[in-house]
PAZAPA-4460 file (N, C-alpha, C; in steps of 0.05 Angstrom, whole numbers, plus 32768, in hexadecimal, padded with zeros to 4 digits):
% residues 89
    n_x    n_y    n_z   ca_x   ca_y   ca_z    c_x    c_y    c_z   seq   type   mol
   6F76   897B   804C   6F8E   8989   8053   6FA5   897D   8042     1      X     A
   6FB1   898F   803E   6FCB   8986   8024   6FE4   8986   8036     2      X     A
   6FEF   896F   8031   7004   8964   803F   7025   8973   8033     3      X     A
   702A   898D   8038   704F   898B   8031   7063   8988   803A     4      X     A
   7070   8976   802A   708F   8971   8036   70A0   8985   803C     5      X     A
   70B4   8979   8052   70BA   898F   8064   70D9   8994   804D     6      X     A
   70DB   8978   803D   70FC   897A   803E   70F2   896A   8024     7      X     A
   7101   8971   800C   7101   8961   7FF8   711E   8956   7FE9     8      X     A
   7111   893F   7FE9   712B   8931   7FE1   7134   893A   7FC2     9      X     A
   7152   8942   7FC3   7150   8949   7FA2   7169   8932   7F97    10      X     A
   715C   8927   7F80   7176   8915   7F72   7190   891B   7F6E    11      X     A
   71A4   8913   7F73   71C0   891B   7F6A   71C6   892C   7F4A    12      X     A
   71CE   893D   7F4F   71CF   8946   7F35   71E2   8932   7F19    13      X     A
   71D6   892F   7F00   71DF   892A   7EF3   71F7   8941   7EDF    14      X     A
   7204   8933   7EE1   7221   8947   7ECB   721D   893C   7EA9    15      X     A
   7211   8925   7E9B   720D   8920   7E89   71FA   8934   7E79    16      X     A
   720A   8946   7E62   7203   8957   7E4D   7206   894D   7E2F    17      X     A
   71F2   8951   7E25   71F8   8951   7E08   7207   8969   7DF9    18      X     A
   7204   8982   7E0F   7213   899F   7E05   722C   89AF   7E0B    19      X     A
   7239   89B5   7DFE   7252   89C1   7E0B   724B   89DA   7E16    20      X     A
   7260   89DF   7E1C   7254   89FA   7E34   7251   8A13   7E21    21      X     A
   7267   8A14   7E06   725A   8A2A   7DF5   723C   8A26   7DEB    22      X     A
   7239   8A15   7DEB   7216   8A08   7DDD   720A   8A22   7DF2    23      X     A
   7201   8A17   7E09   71F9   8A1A   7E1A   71F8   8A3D   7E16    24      X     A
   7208   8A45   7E1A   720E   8A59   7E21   7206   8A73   7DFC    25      X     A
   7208   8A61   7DEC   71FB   8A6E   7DD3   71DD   8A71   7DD4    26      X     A
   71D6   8A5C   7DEA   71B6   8A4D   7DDC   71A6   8A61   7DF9    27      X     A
   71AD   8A6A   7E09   71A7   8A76   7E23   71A0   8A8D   7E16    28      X     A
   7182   8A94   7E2A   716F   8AAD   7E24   7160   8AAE   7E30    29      X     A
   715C   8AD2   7E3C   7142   8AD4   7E53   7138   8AC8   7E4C    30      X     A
   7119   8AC9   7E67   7102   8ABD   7E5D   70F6   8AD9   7E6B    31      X     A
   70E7   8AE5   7E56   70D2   8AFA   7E6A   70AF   8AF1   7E6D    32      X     A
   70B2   8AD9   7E63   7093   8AC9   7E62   7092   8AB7   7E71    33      X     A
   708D   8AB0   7E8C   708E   8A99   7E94   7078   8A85   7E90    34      X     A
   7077   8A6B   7E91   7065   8A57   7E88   7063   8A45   7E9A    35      X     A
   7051   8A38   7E9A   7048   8A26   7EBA   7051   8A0D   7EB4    36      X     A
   7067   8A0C   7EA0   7068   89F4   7E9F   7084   89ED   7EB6    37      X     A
   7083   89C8   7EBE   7090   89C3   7ECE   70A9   89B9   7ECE    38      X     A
   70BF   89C2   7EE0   70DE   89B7   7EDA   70E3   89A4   7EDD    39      X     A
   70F3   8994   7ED7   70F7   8979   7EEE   7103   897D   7EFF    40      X     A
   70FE   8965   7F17   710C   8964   7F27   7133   8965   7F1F    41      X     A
   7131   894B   7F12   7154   8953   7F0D   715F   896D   7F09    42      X     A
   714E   897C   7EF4   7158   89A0   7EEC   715C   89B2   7F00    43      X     A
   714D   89A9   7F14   714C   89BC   7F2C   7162   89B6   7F41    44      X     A
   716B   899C   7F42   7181   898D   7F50   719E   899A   7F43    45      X     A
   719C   899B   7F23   71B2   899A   7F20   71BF   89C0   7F22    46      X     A
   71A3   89CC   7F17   71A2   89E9   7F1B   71AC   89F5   7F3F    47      X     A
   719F   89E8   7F51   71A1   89F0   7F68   71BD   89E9   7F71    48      X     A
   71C7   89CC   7F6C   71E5   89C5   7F68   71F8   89D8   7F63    49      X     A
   71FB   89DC   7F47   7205   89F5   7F3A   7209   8A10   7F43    50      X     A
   71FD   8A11   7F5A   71ED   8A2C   7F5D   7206   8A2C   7F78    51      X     A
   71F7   8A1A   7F89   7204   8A12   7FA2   720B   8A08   7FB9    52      X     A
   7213   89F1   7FA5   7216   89D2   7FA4   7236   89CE   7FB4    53      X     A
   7233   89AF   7FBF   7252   89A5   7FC4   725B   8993   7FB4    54      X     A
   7276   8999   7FA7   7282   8988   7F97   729C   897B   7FAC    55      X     A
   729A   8966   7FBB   72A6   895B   7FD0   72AD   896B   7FE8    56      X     A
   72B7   8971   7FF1   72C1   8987   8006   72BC   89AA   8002    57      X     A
   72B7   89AC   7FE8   72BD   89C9   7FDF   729E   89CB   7FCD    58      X     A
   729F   89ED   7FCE   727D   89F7   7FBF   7283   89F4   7FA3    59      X     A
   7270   89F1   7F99   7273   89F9   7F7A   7272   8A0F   7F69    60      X     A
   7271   8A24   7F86   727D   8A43   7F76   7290   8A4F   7F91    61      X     A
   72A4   8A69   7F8F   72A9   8A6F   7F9C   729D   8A89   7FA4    62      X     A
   72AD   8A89   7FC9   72A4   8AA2   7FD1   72B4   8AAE   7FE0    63      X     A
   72B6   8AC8   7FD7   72D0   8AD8   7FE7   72CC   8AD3   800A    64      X     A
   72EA   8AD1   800F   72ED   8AC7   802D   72D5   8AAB   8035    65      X     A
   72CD   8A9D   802A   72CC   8A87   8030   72AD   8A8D   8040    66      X     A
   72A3   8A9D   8034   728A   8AAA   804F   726C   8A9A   8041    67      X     A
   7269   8A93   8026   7252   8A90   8018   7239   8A98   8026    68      X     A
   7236   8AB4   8025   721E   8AC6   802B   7201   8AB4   8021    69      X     A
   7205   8AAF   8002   71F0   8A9F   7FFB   71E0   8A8F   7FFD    70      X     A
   71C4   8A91   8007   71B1   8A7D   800C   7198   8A78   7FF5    71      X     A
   7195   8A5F   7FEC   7180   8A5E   7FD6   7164   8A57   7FDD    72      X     A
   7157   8A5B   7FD0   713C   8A58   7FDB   712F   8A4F   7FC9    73      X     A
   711B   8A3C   7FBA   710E   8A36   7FA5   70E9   8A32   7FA9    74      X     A
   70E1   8A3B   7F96   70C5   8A46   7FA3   70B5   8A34   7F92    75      X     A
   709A   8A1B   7FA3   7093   8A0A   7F91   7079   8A15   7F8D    76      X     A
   706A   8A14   7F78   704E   8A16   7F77   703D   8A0A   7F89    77      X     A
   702E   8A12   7F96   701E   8A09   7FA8   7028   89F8   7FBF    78      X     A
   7041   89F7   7FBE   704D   89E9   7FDE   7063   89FD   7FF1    79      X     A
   706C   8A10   7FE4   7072   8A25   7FF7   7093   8A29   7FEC    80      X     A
   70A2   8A34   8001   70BE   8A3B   7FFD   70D8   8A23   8003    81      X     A
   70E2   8A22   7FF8   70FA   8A07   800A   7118   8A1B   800A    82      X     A
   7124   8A11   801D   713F   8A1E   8020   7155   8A01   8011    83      X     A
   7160   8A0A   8003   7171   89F5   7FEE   718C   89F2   800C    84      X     A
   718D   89D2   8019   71A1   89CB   802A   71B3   89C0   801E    85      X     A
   71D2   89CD   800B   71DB   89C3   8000   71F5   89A4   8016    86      X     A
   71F0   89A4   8025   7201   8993   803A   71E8   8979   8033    87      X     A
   71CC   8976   802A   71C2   8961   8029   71BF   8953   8011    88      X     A
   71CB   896A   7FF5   71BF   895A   7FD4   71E0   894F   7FD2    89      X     A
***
């Protein structure tokens, strides 16, 4: 029987870039192929952060009337669904 965690701990996101945000934003392109290869942990911390994350008291995006409808969900290969608790990263 395969043991999954209920709750995974995700590392603090790192802010250290080698790219400016135009880089980024030149170098960005679907992907319509996906590949099994694996993310890291940090990429997914800092992505899910970004996404919708707390930057001290306040989110890191806004939302009209203060309501953030938004709930994330991230889906692992072979261990199931997690709901991203941004009050715990």
């Amino acid at each position: 029987m395969i043991s999954i965690p209920m709750e995974i701990d995700l590392p603090k996101p790192s802010f250290k870039s080698n790219k400016s945000v135009e880089e980024c934003i030149i170098e960005r392109e679907s992907v319509r192929r996906y590949s099994d290869r694996k993310i890291e942990i940090e990429k997914v911390s800092l992505i899910l952060w970004a996404a919708q994350g707390m930057k001290g008291l306040k989110k890191t995006v806004p939302s009209a009337g203060a309501t953030y409808p938004l709930e994330i969900y991230i889906t692992l290969k072979d261990m199931g669904y997690f709901h991203y608790n941004y009050h715990k990263h």
